[in-house]
Chimera marker file (.cmm) of the C-alpha trace (Angstrom):
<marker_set name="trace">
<marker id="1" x="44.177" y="-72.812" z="149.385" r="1" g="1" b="0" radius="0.5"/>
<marker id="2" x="42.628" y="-70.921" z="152.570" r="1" g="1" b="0" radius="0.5"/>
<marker id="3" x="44.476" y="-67.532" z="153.276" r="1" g="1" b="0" radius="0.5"/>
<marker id="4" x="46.508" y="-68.730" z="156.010" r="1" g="1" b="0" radius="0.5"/>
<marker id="5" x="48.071" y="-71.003" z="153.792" r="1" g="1" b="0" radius="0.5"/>
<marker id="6" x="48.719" y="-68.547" z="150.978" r="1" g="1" b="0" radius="0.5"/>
<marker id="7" x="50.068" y="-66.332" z="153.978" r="1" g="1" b="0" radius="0.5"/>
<marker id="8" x="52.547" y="-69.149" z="154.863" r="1" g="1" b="0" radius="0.5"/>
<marker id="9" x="53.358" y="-69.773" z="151.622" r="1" g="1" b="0" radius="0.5"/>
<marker id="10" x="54.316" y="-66.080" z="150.670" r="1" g="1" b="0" radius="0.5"/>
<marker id="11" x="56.340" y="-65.485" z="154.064" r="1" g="1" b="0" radius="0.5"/>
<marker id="12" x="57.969" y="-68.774" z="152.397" r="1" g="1" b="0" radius="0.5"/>
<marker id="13" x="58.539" y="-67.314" z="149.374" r="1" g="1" b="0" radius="0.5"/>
<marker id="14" x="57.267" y="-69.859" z="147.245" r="1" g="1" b="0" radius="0.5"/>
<marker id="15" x="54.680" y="-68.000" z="145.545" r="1" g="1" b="0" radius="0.5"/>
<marker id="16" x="55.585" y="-67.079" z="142.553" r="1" g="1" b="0" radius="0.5"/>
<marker id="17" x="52.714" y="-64.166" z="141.593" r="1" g="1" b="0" radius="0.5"/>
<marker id="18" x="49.486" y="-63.885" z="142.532" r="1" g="1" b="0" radius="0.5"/>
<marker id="19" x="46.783" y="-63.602" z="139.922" r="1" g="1" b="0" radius="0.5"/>
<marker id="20" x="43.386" y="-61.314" z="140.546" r="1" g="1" b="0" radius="0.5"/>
<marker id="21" x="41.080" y="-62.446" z="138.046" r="1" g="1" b="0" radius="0.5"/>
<marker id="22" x="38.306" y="-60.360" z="137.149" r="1" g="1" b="0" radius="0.5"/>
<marker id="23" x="35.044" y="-62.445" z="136.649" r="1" g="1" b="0" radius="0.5"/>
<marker id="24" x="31.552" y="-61.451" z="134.618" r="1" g="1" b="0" radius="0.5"/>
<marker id="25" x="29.112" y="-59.595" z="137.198" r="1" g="1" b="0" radius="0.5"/>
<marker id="26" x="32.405" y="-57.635" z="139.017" r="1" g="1" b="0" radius="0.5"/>
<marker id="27" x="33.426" y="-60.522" z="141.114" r="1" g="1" b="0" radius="0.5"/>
<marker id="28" x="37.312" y="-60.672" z="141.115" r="1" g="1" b="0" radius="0.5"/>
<marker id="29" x="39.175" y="-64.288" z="142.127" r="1" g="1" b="0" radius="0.5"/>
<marker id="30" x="42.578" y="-64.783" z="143.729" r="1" g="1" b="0" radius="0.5"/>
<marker id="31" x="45.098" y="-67.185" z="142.605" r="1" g="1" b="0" radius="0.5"/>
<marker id="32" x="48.579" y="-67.884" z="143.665" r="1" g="1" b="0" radius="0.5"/>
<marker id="33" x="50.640" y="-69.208" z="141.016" r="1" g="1" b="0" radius="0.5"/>
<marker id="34" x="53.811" y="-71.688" z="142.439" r="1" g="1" b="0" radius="0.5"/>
<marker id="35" x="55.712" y="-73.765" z="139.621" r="1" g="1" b="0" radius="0.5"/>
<marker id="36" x="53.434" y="-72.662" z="136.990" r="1" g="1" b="0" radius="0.5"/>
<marker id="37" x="50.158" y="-74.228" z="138.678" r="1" g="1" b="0" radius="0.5"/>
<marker id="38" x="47.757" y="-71.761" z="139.327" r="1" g="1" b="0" radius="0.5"/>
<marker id="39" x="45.803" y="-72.332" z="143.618" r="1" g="1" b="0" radius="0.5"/>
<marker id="40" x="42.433" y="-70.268" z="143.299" r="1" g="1" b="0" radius="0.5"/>
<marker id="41" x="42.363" y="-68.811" z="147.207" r="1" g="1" b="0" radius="0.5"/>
<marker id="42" x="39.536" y="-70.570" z="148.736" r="1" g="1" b="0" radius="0.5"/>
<marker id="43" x="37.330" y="-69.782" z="152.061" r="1" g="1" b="0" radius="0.5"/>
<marker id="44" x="37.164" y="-71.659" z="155.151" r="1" g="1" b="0" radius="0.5"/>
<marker id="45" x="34.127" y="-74.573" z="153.582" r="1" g="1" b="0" radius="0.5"/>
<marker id="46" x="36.439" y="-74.451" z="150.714" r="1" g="1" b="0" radius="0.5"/>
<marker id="47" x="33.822" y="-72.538" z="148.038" r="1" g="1" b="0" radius="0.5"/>
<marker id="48" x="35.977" y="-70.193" z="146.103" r="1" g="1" b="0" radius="0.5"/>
<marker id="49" x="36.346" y="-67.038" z="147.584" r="1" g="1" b="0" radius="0.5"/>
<marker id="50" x="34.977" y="-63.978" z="146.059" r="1" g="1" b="0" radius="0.5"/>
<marker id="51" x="36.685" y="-60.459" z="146.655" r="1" g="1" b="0" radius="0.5"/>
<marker id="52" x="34.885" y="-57.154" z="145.348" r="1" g="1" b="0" radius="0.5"/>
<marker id="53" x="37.553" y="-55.078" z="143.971" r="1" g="1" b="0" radius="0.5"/>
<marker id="54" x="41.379" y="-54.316" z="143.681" r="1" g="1" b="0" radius="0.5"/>
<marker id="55" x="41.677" y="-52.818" z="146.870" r="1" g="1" b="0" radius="0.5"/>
<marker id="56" x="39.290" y="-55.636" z="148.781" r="1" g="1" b="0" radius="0.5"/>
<marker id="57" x="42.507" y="-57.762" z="147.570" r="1" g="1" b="0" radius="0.5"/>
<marker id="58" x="44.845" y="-55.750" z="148.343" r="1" g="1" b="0" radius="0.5"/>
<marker id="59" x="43.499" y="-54.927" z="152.166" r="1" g="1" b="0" radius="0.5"/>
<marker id="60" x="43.271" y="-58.794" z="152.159" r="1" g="1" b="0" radius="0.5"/>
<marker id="61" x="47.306" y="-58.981" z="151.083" r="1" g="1" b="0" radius="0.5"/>
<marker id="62" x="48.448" y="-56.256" z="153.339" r="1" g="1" b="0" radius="0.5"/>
<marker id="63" x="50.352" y="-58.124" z="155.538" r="1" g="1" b="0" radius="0.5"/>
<marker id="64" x="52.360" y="-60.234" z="152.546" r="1" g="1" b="0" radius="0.5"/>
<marker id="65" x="55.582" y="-59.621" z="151.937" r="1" g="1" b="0" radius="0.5"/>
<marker id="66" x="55.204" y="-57.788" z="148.406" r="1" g="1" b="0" radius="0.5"/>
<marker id="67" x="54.998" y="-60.154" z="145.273" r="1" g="1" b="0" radius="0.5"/>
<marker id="68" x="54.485" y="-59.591" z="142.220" r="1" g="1" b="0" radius="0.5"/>
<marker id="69" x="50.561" y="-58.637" z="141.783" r="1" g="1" b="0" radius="0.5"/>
<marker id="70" x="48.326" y="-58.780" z="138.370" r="1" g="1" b="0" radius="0.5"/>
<marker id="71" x="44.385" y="-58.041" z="137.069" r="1" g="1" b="0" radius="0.5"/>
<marker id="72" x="43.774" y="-60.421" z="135.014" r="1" g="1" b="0" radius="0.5"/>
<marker id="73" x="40.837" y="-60.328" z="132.787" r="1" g="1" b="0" radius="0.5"/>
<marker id="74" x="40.190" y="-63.501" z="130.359" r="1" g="1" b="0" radius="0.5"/>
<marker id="75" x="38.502" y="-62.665" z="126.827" r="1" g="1" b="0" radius="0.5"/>
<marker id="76" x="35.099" y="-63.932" z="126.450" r="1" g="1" b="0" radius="0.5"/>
<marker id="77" x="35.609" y="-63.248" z="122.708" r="1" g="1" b="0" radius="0.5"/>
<marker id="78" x="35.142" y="-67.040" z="122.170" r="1" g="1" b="0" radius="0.5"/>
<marker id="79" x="31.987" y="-67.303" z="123.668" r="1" g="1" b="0" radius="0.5"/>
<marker id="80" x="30.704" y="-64.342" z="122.332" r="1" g="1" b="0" radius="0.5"/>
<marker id="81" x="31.846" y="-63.902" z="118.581" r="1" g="1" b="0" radius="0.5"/>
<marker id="82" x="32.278" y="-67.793" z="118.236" r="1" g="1" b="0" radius="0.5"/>
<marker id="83" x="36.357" y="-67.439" z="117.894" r="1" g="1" b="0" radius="0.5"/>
<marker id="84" x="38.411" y="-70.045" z="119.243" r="1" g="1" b="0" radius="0.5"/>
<marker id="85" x="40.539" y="-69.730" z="122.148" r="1" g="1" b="0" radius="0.5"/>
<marker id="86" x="43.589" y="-69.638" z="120.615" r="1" g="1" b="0" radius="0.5"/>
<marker id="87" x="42.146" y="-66.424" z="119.037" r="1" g="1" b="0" radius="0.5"/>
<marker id="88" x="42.635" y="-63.771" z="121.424" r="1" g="1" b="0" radius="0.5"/>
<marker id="89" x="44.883" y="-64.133" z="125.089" r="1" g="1" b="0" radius="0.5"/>
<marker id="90" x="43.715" y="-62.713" z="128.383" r="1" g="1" b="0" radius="0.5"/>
<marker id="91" x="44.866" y="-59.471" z="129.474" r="1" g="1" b="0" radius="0.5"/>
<marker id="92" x="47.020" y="-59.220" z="132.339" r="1" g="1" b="0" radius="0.5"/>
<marker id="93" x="48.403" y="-56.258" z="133.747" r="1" g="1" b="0" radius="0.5"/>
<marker id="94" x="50.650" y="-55.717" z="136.784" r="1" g="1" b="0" radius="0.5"/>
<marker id="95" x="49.277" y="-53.979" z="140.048" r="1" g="1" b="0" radius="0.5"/>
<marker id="96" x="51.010" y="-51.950" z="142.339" r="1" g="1" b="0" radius="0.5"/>
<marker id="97" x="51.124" y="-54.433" z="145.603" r="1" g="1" b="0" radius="0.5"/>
<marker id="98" x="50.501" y="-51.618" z="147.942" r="1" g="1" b="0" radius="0.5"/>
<marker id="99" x="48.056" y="-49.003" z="147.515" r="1" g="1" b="0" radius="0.5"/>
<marker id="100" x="49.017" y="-45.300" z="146.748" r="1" g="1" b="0" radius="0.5"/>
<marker id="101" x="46.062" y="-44.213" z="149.492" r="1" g="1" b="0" radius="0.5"/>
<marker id="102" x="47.290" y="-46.728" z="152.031" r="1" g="1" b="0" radius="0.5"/>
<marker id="103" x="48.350" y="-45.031" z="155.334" r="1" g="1" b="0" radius="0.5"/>
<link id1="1" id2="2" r="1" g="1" b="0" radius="0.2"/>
<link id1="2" id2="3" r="1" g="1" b="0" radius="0.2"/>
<link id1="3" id2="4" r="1" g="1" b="0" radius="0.2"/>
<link id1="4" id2="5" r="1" g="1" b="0" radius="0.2"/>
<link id1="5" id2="6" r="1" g="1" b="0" radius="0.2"/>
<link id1="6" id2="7" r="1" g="1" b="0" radius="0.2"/>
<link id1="7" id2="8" r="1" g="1" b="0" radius="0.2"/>
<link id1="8" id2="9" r="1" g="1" b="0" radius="0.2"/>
<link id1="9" id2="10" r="1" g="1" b="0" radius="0.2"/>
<link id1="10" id2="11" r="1" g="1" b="0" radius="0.2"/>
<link id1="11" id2="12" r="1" g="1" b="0" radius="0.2"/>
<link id1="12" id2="13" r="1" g="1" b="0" radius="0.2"/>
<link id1="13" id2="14" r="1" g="1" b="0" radius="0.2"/>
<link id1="14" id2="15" r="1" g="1" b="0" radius="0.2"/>
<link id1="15" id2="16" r="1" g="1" b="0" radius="0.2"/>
<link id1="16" id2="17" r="1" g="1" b="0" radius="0.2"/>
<link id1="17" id2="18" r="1" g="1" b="0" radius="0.2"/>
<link id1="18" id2="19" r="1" g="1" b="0" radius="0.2"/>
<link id1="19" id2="20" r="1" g="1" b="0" radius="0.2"/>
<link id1="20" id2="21" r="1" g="1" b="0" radius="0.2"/>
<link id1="21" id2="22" r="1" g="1" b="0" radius="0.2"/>
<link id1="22" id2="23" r="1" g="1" b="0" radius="0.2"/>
<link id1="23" id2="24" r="1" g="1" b="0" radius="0.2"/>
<link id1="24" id2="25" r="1" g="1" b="0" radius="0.2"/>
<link id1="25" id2="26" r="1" g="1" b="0" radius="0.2"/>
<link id1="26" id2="27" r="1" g="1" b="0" radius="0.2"/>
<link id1="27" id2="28" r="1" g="1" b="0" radius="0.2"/>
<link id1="28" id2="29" r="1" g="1" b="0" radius="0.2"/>
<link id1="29" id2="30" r="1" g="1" b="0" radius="0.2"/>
<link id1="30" id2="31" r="1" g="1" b="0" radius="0.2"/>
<link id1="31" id2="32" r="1" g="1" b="0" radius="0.2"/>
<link id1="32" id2="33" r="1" g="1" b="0" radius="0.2"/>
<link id1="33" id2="34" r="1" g="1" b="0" radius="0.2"/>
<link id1="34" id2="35" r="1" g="1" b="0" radius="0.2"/>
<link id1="35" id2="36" r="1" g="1" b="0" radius="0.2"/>
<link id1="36" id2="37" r="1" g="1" b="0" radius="0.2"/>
<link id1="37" id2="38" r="1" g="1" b="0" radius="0.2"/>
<link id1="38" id2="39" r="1" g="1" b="0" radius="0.2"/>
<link id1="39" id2="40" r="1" g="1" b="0" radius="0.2"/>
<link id1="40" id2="41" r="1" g="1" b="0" radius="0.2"/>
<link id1="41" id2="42" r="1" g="1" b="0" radius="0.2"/>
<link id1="42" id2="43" r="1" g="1" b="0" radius="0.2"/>
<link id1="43" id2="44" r="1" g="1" b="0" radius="0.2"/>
<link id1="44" id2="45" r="1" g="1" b="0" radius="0.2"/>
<link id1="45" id2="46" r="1" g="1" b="0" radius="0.2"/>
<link id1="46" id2="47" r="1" g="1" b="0" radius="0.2"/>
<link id1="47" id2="48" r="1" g="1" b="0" radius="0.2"/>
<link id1="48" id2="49" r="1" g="1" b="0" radius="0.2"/>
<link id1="49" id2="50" r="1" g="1" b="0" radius="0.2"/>
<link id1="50" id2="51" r="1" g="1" b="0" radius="0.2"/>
<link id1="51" id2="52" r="1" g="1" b="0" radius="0.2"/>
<link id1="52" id2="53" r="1" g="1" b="0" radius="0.2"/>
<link id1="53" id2="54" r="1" g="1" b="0" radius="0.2"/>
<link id1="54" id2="55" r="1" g="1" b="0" radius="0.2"/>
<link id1="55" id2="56" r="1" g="1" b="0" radius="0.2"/>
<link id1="56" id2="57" r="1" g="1" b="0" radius="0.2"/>
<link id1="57" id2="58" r="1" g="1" b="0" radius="0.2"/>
<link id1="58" id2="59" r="1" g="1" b="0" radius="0.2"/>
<link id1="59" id2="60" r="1" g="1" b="0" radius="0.2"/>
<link id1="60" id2="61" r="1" g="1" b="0" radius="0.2"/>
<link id1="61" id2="62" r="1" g="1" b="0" radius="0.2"/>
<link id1="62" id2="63" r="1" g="1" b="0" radius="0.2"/>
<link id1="63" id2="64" r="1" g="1" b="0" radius="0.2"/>
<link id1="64" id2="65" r="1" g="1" b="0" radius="0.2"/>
<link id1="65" id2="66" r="1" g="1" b="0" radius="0.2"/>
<link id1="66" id2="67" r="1" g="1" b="0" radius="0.2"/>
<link id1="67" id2="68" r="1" g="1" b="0" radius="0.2"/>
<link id1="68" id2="69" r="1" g="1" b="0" radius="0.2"/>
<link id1="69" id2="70" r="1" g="1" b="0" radius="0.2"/>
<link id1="70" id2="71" r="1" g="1" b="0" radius="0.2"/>
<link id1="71" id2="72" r="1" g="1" b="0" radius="0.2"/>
<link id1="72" id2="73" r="1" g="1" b="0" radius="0.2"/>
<link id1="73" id2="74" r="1" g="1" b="0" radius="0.2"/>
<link id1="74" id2="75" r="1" g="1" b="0" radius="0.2"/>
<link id1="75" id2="76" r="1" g="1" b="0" radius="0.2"/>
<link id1="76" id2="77" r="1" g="1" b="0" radius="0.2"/>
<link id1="77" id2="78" r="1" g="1" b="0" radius="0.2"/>
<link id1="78" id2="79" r="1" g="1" b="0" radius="0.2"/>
<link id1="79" id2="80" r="1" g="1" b="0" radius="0.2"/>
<link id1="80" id2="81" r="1" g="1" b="0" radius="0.2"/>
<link id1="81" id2="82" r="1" g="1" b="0" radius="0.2"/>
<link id1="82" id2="83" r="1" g="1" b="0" radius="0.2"/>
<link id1="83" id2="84" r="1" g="1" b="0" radius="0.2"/>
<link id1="84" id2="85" r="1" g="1" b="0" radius="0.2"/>
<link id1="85" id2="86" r="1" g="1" b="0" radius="0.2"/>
<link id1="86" id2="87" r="1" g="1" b="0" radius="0.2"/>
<link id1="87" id2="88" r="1" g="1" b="0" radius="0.2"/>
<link id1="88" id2="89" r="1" g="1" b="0" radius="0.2"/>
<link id1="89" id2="90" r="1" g="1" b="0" radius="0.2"/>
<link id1="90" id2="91" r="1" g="1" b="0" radius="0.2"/>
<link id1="91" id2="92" r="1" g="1" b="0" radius="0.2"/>
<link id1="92" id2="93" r="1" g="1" b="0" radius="0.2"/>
<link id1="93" id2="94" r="1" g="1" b="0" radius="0.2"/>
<link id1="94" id2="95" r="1" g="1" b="0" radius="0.2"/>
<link id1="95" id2="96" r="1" g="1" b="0" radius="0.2"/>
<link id1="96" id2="97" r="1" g="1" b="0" radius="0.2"/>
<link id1="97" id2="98" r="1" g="1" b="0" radius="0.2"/>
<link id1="98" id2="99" r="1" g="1" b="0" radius="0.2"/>
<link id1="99" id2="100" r="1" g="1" b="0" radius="0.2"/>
<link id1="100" id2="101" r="1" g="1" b="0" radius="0.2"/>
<link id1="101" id2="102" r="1" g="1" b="0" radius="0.2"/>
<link id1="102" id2="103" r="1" g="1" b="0" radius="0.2"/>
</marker_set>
């Protein structure tokens, strides 16, 4: 999914949350979830589309009509310490959709 379509799609209001998943190296990802399947947002040759930080989403978002907004950071606990998946969840904790700094 391209940002115009998530754009459609939220003015729609069939977005249900969007996800912004913090990667290894401080690369965060952008998902829309829409009857619980998760859409990673994409750029325009369709290679997954890399934002920098919390606000770098959230200037990208501005325009949205507010939706529910999460950092999401998966445990690597697995790969790390050998534990299964099942072990430990990833962390997800709601964002304020609009910045406290924004003019």
């Amino acid at each position: 999914m391209n940002v115009e379509e998530l754009h459609a799609y939220a003015i729609a209001g069939k977005i249900d949350e969007l996800n912004l998943i913090s990667m290894e190296g401080g690369i965060y990802v952008l998902e829309a979830r829409m009857h619980g399947a998760a859409y990673p947002l994409s750029d325009t040759r369709g290679h997954m589309f890399h934002l920098r930080s919390v606000e770098h989403a959230r200037d990208l978002i501005k325009s949205f009509p507010v939706l529910p907004f999460n950092l999401v950071h998966t445990s690597v606990h697995d790969e790390m310490c050998g534990l299964s998946a099942a072990a430990e969840e990833s962390l997800k904790v709601p964002l304020a959709f609009r910045s406290f700094w924004a003019h």
